[in-house]
DSSP file (Angstrom, degrees, kcal/mol; ACC not computed):
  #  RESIDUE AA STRUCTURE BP1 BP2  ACC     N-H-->O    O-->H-N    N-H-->O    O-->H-N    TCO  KAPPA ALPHA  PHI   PSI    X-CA   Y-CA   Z-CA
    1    1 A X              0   0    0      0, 0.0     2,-0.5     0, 0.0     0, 0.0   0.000 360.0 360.0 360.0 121.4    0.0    0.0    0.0
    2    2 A X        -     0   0    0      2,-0.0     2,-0.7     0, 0.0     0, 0.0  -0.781 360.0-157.3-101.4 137.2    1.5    3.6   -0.9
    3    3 A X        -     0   0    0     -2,-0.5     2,-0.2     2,-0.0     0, 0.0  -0.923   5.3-162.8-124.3 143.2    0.2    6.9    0.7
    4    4 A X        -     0   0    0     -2,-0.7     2,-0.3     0, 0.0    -2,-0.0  -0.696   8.3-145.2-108.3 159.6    0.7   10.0   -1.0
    5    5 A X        -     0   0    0     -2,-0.2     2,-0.2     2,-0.0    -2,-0.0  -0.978   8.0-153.7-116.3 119.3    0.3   13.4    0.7
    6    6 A X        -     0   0    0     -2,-0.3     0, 0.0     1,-0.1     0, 0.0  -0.573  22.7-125.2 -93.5-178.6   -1.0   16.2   -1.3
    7    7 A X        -     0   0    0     -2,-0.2    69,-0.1     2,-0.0   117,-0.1  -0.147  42.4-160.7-115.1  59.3    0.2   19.6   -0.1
    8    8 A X        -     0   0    0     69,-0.1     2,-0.3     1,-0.1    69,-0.2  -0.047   9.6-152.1 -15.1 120.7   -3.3   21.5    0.5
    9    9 A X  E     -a   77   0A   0     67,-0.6    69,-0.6    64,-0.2   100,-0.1  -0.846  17.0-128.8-143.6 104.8   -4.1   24.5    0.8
   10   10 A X  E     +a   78   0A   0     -2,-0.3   100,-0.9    67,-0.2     2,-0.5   0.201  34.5 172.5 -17.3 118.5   -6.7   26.6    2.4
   11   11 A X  E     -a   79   0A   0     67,-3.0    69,-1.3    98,-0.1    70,-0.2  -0.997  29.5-135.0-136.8 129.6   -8.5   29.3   -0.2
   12   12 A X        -     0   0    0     -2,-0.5     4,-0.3    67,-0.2    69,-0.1  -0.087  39.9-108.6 -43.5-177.3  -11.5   31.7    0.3
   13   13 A X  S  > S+     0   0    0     66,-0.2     4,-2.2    67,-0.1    -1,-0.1   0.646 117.4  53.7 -92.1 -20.6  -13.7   31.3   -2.7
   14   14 A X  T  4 S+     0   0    0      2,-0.2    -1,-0.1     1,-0.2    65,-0.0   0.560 104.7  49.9 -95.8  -5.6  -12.8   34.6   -3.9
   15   15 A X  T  > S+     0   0    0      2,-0.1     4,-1.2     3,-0.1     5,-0.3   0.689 116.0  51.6-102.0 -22.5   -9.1   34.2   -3.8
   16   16 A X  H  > S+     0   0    0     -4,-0.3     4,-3.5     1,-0.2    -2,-0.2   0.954 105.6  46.9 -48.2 -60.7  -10.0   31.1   -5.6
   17   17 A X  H  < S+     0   0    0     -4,-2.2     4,-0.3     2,-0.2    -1,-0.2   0.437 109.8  57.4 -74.4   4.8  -11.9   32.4   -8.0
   18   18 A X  H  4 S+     0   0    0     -3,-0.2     4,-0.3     2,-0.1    -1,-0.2   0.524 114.4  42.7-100.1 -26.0   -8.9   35.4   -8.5
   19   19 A X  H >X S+     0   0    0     -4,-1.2     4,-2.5     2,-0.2     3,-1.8   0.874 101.8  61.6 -98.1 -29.6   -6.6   32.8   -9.2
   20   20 A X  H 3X S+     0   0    0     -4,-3.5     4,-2.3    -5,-0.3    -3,-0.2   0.975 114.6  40.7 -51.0 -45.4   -8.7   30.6  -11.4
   21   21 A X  H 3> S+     0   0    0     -4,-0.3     4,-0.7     1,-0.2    -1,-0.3   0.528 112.1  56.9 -91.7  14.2   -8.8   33.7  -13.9
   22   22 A X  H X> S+     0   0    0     -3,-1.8     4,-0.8    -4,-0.3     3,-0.7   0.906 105.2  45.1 -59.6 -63.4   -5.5   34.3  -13.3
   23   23 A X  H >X>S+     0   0    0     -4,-2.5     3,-5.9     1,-0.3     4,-1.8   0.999 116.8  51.6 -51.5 -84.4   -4.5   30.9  -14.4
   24   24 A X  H 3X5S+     0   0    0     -4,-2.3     4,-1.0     1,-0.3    -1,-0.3   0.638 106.0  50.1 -15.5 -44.7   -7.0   31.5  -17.5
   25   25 A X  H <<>S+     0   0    0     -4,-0.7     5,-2.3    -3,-0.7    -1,-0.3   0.414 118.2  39.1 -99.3 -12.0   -5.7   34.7  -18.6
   26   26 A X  I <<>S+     0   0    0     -3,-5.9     5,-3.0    -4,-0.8    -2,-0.2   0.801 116.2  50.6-100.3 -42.3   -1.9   33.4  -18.6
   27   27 A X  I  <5S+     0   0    0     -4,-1.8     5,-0.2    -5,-0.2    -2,-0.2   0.896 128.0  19.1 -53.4 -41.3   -2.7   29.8  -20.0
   28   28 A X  I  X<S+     0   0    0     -4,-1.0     4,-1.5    -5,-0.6     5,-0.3   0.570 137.8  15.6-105.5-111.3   -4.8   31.4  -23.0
   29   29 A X  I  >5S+     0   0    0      2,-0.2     4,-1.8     1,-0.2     5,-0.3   0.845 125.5  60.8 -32.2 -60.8   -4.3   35.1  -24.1
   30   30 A X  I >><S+     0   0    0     -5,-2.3     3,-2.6     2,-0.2     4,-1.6   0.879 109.9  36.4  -6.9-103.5   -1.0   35.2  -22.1
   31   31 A X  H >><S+     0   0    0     -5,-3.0     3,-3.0     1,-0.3     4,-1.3   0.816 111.8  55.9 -15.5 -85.0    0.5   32.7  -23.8
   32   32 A X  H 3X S+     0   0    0     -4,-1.5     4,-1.0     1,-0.3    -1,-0.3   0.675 107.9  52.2 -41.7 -25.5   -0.7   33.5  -27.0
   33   33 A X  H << S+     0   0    0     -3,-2.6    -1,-0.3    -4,-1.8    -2,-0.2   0.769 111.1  46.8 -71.5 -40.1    0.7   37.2  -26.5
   34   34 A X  H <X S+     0   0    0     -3,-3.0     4,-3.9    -4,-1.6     5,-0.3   0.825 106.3  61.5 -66.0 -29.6    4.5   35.9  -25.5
   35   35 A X  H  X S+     0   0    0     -4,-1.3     4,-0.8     1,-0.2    -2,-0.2   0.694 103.5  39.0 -65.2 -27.1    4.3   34.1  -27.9
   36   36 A X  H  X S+     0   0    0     -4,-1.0     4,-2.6    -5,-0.2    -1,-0.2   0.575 113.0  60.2 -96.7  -2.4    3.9   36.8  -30.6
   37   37 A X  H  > S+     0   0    0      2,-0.2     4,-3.2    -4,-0.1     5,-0.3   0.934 106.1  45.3 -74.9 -57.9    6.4   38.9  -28.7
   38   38 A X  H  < S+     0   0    0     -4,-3.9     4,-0.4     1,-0.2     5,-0.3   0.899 113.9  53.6 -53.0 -36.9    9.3   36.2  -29.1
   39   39 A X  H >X S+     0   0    0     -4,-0.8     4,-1.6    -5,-0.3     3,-1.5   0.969 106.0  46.6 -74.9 -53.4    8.3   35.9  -32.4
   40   40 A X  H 3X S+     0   0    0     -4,-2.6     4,-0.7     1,-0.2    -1,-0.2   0.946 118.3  45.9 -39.3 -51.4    8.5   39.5  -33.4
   41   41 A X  H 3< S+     0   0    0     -4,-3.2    -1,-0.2     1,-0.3     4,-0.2   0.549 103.3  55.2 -84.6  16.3   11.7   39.6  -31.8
   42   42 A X  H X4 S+     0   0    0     -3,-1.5     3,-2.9    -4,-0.4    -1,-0.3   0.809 105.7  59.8 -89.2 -33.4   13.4   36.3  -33.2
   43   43 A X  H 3< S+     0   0    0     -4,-1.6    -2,-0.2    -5,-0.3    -1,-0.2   0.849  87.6  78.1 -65.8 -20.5   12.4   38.2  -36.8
   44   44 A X  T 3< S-     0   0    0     -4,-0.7     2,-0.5     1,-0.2    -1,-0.3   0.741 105.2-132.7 -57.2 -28.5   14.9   41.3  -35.3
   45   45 A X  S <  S+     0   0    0     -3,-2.9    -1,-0.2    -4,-0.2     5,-0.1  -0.849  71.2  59.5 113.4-140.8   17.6   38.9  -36.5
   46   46 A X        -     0   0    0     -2,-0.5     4,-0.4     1,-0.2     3,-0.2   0.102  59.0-161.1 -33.9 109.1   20.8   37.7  -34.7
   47   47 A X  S >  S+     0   0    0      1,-0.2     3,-0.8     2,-0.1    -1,-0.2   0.934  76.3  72.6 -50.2 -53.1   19.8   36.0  -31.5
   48   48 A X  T 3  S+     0   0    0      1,-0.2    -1,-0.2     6,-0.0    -2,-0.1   0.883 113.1  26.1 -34.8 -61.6   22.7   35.9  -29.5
   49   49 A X  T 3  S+     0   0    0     -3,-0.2     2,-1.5     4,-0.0    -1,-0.2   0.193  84.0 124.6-111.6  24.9   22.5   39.8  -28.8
   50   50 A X    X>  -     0   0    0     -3,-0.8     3,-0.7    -4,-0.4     4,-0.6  -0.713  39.2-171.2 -70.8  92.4   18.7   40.5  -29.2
   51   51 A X  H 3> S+     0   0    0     -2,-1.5     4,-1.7     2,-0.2    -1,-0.2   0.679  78.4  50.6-106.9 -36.6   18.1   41.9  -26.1
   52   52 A X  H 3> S+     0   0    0      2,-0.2     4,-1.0     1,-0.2   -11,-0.2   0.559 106.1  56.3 -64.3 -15.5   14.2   41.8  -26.6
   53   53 A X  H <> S+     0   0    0     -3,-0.7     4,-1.3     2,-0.2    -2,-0.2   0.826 109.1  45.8 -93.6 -24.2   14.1   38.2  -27.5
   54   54 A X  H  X S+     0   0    0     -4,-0.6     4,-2.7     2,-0.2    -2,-0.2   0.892 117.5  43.6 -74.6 -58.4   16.0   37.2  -24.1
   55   55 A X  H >X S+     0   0    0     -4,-1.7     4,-1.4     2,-0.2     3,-0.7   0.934 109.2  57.6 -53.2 -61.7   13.7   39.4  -22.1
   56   56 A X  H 3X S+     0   0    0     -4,-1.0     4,-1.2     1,-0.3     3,-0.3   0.923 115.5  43.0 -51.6 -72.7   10.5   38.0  -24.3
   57   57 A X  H 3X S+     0   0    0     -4,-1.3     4,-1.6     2,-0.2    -1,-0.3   0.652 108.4  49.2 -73.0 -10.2   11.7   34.5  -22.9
   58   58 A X  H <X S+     0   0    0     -4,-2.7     4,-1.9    -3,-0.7     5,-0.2   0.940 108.4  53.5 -74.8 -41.2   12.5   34.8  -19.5
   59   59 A X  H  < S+     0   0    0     -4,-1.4    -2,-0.2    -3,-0.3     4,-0.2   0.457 103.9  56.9 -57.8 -25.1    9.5   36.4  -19.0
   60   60 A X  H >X S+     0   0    0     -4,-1.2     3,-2.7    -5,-0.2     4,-2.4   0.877 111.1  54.5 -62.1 -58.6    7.8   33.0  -20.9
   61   61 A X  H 3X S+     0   0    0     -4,-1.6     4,-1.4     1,-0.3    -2,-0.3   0.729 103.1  48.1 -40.1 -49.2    9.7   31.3  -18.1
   62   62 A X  H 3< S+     0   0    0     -4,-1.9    -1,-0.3     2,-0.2     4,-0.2   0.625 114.9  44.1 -47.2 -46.0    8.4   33.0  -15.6
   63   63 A X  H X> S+     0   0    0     -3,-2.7     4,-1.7    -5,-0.2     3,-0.6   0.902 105.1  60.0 -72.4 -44.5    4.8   32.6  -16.8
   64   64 A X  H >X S+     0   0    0     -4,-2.4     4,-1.5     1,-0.3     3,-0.6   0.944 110.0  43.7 -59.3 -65.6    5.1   29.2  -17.5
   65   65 A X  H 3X S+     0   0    0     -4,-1.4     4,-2.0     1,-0.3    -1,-0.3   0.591 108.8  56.2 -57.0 -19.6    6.1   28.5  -13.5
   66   66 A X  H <> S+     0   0    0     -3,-0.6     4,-6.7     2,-0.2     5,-0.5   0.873 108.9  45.2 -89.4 -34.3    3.6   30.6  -12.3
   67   67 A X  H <X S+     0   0    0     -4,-1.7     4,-3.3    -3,-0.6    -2,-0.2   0.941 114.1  50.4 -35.2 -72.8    1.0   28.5  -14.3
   68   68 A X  H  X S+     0   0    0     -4,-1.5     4,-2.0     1,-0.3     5,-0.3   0.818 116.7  41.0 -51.5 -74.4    2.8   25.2  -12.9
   69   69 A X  H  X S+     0   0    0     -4,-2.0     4,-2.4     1,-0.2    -1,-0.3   0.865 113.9  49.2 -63.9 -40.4    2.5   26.7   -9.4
   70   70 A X  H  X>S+     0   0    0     -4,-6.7     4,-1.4     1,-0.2     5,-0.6   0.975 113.5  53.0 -62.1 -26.3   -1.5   28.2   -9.9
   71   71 A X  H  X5S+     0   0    0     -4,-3.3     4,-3.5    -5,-0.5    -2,-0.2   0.897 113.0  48.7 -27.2 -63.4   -2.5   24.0  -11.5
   72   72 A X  H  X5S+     0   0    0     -4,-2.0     4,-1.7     1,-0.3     5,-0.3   0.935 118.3  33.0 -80.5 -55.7   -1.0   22.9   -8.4
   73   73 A X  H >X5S+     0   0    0     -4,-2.4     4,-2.2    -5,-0.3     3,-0.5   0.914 115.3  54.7 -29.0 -85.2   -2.8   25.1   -6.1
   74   74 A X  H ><5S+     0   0    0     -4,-1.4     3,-1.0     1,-0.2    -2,-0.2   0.838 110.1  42.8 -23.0 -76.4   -5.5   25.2   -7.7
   75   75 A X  H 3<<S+     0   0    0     -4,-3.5    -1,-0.2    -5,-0.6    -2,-0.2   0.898 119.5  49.9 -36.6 -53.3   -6.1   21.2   -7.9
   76   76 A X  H << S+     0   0    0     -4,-1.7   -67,-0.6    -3,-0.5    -2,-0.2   0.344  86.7 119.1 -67.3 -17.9   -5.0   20.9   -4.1
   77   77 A X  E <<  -a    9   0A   0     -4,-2.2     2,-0.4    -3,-1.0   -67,-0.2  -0.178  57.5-147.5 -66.7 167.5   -7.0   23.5   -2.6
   78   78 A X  E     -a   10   0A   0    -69,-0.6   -67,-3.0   -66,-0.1     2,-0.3  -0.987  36.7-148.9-128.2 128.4   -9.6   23.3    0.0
   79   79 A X  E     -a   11   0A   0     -2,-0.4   -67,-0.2     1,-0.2   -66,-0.2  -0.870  49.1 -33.1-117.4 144.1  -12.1   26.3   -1.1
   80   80 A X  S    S+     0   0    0    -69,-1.3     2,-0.5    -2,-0.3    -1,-0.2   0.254  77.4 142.9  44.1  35.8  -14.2   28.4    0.9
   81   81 A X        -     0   0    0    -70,-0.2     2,-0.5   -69,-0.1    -1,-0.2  -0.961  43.2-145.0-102.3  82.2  -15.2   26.2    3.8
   82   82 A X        -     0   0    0     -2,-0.5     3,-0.1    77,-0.1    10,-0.1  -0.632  20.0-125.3 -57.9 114.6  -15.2   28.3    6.8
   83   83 A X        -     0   0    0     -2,-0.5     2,-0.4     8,-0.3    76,-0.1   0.297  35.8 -91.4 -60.8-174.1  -14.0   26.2    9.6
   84   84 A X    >   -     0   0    0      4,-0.1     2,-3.5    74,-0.0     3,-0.6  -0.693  31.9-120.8-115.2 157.4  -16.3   26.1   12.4
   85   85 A X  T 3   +     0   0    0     -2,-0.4    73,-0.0     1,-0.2    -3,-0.0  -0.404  64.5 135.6 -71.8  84.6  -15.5   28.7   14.8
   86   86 A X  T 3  S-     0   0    0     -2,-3.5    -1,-0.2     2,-0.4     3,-0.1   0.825  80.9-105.4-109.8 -56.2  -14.8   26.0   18.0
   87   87 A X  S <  S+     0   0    0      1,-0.7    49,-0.9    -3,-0.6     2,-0.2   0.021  87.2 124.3 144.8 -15.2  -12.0   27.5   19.3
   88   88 A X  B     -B  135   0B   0     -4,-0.2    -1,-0.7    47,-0.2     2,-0.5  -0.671  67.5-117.9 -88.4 150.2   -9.6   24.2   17.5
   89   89 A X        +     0   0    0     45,-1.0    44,-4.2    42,-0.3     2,-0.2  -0.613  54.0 151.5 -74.5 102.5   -6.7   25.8   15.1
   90   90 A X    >   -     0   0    0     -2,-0.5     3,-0.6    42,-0.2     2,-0.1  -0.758  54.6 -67.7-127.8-170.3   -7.5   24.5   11.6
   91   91 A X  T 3  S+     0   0    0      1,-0.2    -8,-0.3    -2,-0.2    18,-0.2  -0.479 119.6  36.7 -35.1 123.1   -6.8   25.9    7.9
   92   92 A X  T 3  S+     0   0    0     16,-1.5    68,-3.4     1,-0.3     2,-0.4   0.643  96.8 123.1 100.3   2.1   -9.1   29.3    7.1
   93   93 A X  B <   -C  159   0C   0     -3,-0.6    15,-1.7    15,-0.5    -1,-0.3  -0.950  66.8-123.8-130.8 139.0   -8.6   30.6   11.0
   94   94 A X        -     0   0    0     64,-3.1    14,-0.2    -2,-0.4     2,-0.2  -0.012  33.5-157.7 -27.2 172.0   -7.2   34.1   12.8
   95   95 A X        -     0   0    0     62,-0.1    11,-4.1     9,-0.1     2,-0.4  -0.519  11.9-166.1-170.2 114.8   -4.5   32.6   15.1
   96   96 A X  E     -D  156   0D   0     60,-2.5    59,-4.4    -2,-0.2    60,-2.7  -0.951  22.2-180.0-113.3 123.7   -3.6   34.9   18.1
   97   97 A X  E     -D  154   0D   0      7,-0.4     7,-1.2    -2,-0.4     2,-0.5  -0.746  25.9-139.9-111.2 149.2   -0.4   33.3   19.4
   98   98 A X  E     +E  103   0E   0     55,-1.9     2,-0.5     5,-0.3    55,-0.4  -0.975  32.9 164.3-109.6 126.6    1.8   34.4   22.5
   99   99 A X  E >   -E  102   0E   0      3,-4.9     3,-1.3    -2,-0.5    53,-0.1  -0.944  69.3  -7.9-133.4 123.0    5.6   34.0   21.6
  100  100 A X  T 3  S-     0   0    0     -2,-0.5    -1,-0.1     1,-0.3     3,-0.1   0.750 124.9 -60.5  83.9   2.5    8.2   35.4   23.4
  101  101 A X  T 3  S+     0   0    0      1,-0.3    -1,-0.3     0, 0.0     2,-0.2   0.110 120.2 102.0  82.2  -8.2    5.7   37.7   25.8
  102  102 A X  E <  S-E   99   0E   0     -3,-1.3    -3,-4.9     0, 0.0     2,-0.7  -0.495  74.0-130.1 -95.2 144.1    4.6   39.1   22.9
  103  103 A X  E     -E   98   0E   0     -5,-0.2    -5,-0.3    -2,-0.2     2,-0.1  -0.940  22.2-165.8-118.4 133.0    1.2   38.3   20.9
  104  104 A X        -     0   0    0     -7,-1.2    -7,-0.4    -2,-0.7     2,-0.4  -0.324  12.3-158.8 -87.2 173.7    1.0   37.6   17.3
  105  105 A X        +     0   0    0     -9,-0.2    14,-0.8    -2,-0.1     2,-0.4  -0.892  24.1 153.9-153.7 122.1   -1.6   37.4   15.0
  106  106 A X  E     -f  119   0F   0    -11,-4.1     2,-1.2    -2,-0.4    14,-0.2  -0.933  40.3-112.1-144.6 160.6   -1.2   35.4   11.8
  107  107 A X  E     -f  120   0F   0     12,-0.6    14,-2.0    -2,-0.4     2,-1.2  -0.817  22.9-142.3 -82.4 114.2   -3.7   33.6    9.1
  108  108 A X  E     +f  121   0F   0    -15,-1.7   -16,-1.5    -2,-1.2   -15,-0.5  -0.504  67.5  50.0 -82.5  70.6   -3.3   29.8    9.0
  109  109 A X  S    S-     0   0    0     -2,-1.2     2,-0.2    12,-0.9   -98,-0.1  -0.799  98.3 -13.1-167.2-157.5   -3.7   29.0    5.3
  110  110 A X        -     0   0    0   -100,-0.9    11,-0.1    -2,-0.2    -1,-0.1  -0.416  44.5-141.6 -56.9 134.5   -2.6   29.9    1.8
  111  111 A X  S >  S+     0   0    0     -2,-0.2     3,-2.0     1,-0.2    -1,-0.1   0.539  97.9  78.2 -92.5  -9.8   -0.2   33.6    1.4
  112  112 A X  T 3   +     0   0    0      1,-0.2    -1,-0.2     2,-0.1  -101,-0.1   0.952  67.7  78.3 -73.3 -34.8   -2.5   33.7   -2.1
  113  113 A X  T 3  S-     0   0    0   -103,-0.2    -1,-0.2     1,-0.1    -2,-0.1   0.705  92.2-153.4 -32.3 -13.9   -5.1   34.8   -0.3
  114  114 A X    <   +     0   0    0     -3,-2.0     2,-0.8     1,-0.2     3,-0.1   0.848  29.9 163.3  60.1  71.1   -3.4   38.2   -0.3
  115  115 A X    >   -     0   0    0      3,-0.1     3,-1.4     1,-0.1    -1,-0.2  -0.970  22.2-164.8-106.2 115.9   -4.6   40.3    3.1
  116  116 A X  T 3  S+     0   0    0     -2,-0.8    -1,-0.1     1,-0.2    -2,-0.0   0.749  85.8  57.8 -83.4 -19.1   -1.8   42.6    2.6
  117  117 A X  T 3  S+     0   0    0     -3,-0.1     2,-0.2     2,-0.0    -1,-0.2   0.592  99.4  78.7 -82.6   4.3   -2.7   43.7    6.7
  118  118 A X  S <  S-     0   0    0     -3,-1.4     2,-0.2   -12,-0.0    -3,-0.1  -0.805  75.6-140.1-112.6 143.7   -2.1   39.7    7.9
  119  119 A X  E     -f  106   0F   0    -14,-0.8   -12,-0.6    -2,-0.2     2,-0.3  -0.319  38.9-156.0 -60.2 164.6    1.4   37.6    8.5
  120  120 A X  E     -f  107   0F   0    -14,-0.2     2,-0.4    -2,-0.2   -12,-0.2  -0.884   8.4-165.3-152.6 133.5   -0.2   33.8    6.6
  121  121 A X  E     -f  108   0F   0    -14,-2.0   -12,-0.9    -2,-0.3     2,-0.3  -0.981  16.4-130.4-117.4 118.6    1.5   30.7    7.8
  122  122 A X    >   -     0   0    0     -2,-0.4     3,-2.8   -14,-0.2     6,-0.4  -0.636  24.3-113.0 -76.9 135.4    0.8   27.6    5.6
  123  123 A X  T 3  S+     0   0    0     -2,-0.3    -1,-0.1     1,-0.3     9,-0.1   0.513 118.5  64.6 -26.2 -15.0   -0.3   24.5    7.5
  124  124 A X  T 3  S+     0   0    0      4,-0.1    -1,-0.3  -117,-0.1     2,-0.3   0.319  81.5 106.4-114.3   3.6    3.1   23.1    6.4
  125  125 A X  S <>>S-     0   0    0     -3,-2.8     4,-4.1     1,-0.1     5,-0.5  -0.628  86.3-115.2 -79.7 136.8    5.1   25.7    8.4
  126  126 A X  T  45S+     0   0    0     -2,-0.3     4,-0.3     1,-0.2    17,-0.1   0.829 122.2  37.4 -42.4 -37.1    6.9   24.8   11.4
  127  127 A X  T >>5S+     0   0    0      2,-0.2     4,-2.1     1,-0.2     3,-0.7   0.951 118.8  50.6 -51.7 -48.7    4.3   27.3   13.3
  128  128 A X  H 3>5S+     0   0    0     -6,-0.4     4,-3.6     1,-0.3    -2,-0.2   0.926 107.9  48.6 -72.9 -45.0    1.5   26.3   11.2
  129  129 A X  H 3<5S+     0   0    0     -4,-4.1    -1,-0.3    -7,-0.3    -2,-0.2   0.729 111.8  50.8 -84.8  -1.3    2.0   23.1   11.6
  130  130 A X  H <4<S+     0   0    0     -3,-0.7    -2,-0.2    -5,-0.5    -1,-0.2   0.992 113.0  42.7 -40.1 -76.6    2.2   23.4   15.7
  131  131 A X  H >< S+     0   0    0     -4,-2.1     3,-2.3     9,-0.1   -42,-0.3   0.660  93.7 110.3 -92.7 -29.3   -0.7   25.3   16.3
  132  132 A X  T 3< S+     0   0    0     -4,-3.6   -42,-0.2    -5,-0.3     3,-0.1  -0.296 100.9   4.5 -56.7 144.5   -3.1   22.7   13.4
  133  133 A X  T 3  S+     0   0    0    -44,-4.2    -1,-0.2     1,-0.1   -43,-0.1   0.326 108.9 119.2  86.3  -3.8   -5.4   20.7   15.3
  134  134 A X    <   -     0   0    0     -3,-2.3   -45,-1.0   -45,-0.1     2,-0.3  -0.193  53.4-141.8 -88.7-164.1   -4.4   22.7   19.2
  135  135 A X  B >   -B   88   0B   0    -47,-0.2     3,-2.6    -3,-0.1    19,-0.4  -0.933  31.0 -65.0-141.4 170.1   -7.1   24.3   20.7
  136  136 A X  T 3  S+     0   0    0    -49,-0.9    19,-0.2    -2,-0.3     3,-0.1  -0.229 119.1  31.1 -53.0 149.7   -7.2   27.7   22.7
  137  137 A X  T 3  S+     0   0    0     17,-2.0     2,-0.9     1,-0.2    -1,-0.3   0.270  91.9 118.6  92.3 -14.6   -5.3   27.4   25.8
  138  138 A X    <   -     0   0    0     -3,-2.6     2,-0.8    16,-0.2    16,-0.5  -0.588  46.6-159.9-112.6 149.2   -2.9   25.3   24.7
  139  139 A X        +     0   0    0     -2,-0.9    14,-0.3    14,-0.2     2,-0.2  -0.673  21.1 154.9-114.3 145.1    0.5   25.9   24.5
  140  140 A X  E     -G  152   0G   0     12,-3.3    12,-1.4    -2,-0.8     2,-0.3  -0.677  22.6-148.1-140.2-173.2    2.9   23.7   22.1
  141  141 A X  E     -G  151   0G   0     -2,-0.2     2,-0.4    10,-0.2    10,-0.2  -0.974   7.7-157.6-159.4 149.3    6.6   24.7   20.5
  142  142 A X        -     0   0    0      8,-1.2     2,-0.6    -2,-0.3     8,-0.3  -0.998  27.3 -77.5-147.8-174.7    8.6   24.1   17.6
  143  143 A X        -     0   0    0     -2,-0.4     6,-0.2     6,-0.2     5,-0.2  -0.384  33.8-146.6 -72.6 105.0   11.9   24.0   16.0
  144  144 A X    >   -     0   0    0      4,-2.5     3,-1.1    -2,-0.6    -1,-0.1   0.172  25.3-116.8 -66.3 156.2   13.2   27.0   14.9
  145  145 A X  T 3  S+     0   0    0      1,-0.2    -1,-0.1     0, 0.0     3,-0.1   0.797 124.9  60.7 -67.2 -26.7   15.6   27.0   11.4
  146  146 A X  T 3  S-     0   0    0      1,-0.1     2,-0.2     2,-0.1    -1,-0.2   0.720 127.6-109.8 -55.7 -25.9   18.2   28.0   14.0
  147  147 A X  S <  S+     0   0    0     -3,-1.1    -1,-0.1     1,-0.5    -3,-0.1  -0.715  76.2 138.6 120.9 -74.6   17.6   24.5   16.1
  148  148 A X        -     0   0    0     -2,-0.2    -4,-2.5    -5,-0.2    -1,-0.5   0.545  56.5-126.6  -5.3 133.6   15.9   26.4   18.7
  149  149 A X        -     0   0    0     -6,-0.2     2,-0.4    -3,-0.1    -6,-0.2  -0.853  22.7-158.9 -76.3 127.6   12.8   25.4   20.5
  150  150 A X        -     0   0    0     -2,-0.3    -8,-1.2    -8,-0.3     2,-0.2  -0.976   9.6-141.8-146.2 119.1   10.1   28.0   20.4
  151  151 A X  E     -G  141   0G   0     -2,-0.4   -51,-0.3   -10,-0.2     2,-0.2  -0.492  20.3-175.2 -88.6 138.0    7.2   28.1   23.1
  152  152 A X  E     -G  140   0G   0    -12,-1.4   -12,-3.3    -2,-0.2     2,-0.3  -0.883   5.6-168.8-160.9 117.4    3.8   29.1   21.3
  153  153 A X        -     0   0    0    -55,-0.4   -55,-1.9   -14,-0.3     2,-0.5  -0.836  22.4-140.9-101.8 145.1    0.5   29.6   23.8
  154  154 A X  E     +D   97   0D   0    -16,-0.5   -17,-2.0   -19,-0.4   -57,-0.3  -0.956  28.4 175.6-114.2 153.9   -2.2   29.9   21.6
  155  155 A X  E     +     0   0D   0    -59,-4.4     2,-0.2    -2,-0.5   -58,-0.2   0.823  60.7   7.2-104.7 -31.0   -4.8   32.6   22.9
  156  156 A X  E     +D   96   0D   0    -60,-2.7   -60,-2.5    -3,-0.1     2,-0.3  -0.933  42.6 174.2-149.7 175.0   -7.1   32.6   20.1
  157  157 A X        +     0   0    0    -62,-0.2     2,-0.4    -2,-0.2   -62,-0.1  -0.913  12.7 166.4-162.7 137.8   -8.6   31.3   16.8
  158  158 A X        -     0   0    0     -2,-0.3   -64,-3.1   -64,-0.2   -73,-0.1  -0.982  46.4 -86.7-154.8 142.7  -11.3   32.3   15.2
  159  159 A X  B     -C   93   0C   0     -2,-0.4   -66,-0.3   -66,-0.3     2,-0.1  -0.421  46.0-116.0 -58.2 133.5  -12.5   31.6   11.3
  160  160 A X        -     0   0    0    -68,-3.4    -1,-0.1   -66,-0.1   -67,-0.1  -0.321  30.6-174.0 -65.2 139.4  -11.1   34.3    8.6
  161  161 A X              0   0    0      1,-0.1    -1,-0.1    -2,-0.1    -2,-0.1   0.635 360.0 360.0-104.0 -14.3  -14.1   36.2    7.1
  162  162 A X              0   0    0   -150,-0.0    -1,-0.1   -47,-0.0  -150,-0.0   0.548 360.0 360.0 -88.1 360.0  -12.3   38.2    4.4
């Protein structure tokens, strides 16, 4: 028996639905638009020192990977399920942390989700994956990229609305 892990990720529906036409608009017109850029510039002549024809195709590179990463998102997400507000730390929730005497405040999900005023910690972060599944009150730690142990109460959670 093999088990695979996908790597999941929390989405509102509306940052879902921003990346689905994201994804659209590079996969179809995108494309088709580098495509006529490289082409103008391959027609410029000599390759080697075409300075528009280099740009044209890093900039396909670029696109191309951002595709790759919105598929994989995109396939892997968990959309627009507001968790239930209980008080346990899941995907989709506020998380008010004390670290350090100090209280944080961070999103537990996906960074597309873009609240430009929120830290977001993916489920698959040393934090994130602390605090999944704890409940208020409890306090739990992990391992810093330094080695370090790092003590995390958590104070609150509550479902993201935005």
């Amino acid at each position: 028996m093999t088990e695979t892990t996908t790597n999941q990720s929390y989405l509102t529906q509306g940052a879902y639905d921003r990346l689905k036409g994201e994804l659209e608009e590079l996969s179809g017109p995108g494309r088709t638009e580098i495509a006529k850029r490289i082409e103008a510039a391959r027609e410029e002549g000599d390759l080697k020192e075409n300075g528009g024809y280099h740009a044209a195709k890093e900039e396909q590179g670029k696109m191309e990977a951002r595709i790759r990463q919105l598929t994989q998102l995109l396939e892997n997400a968990t959309i627009g399920e507001t968790p239930p507000d209980d008080g346990i730390v899941e995907p989709g929730m506020i998380v008010t942390v004390e670290m350090f005497g100090d209280e944080e405040q961070f999103l537990l999900g996906s960074r597309e989700i873009i609240d430009p005023s929120m830290q977001v910690f993916s489920e698959k972060s040393p934090i994130g994956e602390a605090v999944n599944g704890h409940k208020v009150g409890d306090t739990v730690s992990y391992e810093a990229p330094n080695g370090k142990q790092i003590e995390v109460a958590i104070k609150a959670a509550t479902p993201y609305t935005g």
